[in-house]
DRENZA-289234 format. One line per 2 residues: number of its first residue (from 1); their letters; for each residue x, y, z of C-alpha. Coordinates in nm, 4 decimals. Example, Ala and Ser with C-alpha at 12.3 -4.5 7.8 and 13.67 -1.06 7.14 Angstrom:
<atoms>
1> as> 1.2300 -0.4500 0.7800 | 1.3670 -0.1060 0.7140
</atoms>
This chain:
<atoms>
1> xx> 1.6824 1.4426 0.5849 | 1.2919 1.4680 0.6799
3> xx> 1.1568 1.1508 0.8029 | 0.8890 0.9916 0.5497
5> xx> 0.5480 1.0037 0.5782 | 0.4402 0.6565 0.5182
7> xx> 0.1142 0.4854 0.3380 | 0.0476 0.1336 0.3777
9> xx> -0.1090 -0.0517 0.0582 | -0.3476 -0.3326 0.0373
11> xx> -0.4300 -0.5768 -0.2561 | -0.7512 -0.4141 -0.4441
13> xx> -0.6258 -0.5353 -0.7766 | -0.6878 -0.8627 -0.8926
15> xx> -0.3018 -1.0683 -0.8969 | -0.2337 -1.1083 -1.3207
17> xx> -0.2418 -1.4219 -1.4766 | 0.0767 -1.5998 -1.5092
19> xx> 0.0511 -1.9382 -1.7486 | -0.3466 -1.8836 -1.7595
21> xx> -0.3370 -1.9543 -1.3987 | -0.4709 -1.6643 -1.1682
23> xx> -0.4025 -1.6990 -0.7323 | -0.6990 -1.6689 -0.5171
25> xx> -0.6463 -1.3234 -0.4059 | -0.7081 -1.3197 -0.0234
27> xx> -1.0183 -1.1477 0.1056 | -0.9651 -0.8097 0.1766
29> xx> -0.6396 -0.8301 0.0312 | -0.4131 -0.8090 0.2952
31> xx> -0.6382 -0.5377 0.4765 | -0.5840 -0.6287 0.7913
33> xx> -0.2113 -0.7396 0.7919 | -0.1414 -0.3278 0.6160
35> xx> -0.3619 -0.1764 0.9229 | -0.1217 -0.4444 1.1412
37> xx> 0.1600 -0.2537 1.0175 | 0.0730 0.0975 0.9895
39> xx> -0.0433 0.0446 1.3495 | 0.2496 -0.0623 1.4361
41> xx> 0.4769 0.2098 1.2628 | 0.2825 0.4378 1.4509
43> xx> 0.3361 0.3219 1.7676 | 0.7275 0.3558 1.7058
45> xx> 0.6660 0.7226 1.6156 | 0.6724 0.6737 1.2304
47> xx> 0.4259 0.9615 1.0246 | 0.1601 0.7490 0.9081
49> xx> -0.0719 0.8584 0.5983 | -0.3962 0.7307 0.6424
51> xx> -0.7444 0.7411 0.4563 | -0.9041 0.8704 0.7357
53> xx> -0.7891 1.1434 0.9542 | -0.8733 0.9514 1.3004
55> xx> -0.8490 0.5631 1.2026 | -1.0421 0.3610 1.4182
57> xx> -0.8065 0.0415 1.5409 | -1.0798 -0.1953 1.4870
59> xx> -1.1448 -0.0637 1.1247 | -0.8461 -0.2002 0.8580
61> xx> -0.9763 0.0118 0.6100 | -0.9261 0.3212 0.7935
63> xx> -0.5346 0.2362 0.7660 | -0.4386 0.1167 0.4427
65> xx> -0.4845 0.2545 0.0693 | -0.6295 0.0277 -0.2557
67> xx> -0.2840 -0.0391 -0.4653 | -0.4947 0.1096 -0.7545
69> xx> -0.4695 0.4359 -0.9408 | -0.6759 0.5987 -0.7165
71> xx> -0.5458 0.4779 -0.4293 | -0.1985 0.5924 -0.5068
73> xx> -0.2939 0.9220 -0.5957 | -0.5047 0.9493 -0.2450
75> xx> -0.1991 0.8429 -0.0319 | 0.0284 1.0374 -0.2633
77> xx> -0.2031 1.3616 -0.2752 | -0.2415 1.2915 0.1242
79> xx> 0.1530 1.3217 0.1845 | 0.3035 1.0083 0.1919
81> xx> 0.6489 0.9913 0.0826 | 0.7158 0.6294 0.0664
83> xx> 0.4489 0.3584 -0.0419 | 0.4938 -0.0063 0.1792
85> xx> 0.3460 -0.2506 -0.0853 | 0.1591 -0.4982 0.1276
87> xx> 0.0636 -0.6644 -0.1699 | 0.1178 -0.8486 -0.5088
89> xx> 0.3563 -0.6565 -0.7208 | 0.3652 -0.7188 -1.0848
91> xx> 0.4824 -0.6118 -1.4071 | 0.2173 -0.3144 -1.5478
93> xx> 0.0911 -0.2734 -1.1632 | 0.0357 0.1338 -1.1151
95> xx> 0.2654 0.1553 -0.8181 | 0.5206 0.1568 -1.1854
97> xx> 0.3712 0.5342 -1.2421 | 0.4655 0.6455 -0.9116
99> xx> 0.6909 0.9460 -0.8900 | 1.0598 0.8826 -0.8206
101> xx> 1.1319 1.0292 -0.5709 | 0.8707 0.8402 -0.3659
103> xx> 1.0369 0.5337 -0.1880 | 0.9041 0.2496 -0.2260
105> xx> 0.9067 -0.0948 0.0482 | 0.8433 -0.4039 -0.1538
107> xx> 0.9400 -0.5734 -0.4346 | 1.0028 -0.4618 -0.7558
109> xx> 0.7205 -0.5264 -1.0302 | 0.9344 -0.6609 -1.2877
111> xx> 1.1247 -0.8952 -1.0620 | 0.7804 -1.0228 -1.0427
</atoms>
């Protein structure tokens, strides 16, 4: 079995409304945490997929991907073969389009 090229994802979306009530999403949604973790997977000789080809350590953006559309396709279209949700889940959240065969760390979005 090939080892999986992994993409970290970060909170871009807003978190849905549950009983009118919305959470305070956390500035730079988890950002820094993802780059934590993709940093760290790294260092134990994990593929990382990154949005830049050099990330800078100081830069958390340079290590994670938006848990949008876009930012699924970008980490998808840039190899990654498993998708660690370092963010809010939820039912109707895009990571539902993702291919099967991609893994997936994280909750599921209907448990949610």
């Amino acid at each position: 079995m090939k080892p999986a090229s992994i993409a970290v994802l970060y909170q871009a979306l807003p978190p849905p409304l549950i009983e009118g009530q919305r959470k305070t999403p956390k500035p730079g949604g988890y950002a820094d945490s993802g780059a934590d973790i993709a940093h760290a997977l790294r260092g134990a000789r994990h593929q990382i997929v990154t949005p830049r080809a050099r990330p800078d350590p100081r830069e958390p953006l340079d290590w994670v991907f938006p848990d949008t559309r876009e930012g699924l396709a970008s980490a998808l279209a840039g190899g990654a073969t498993l998708l660690w949700a370092n963010t809010v889940l939820f039912e109707g959240h895009p990571i539902e389009a993702v291919p099967l065969q991609t893994l997936i760390v994280g909750q599921t979005p209907r448990a949610m």
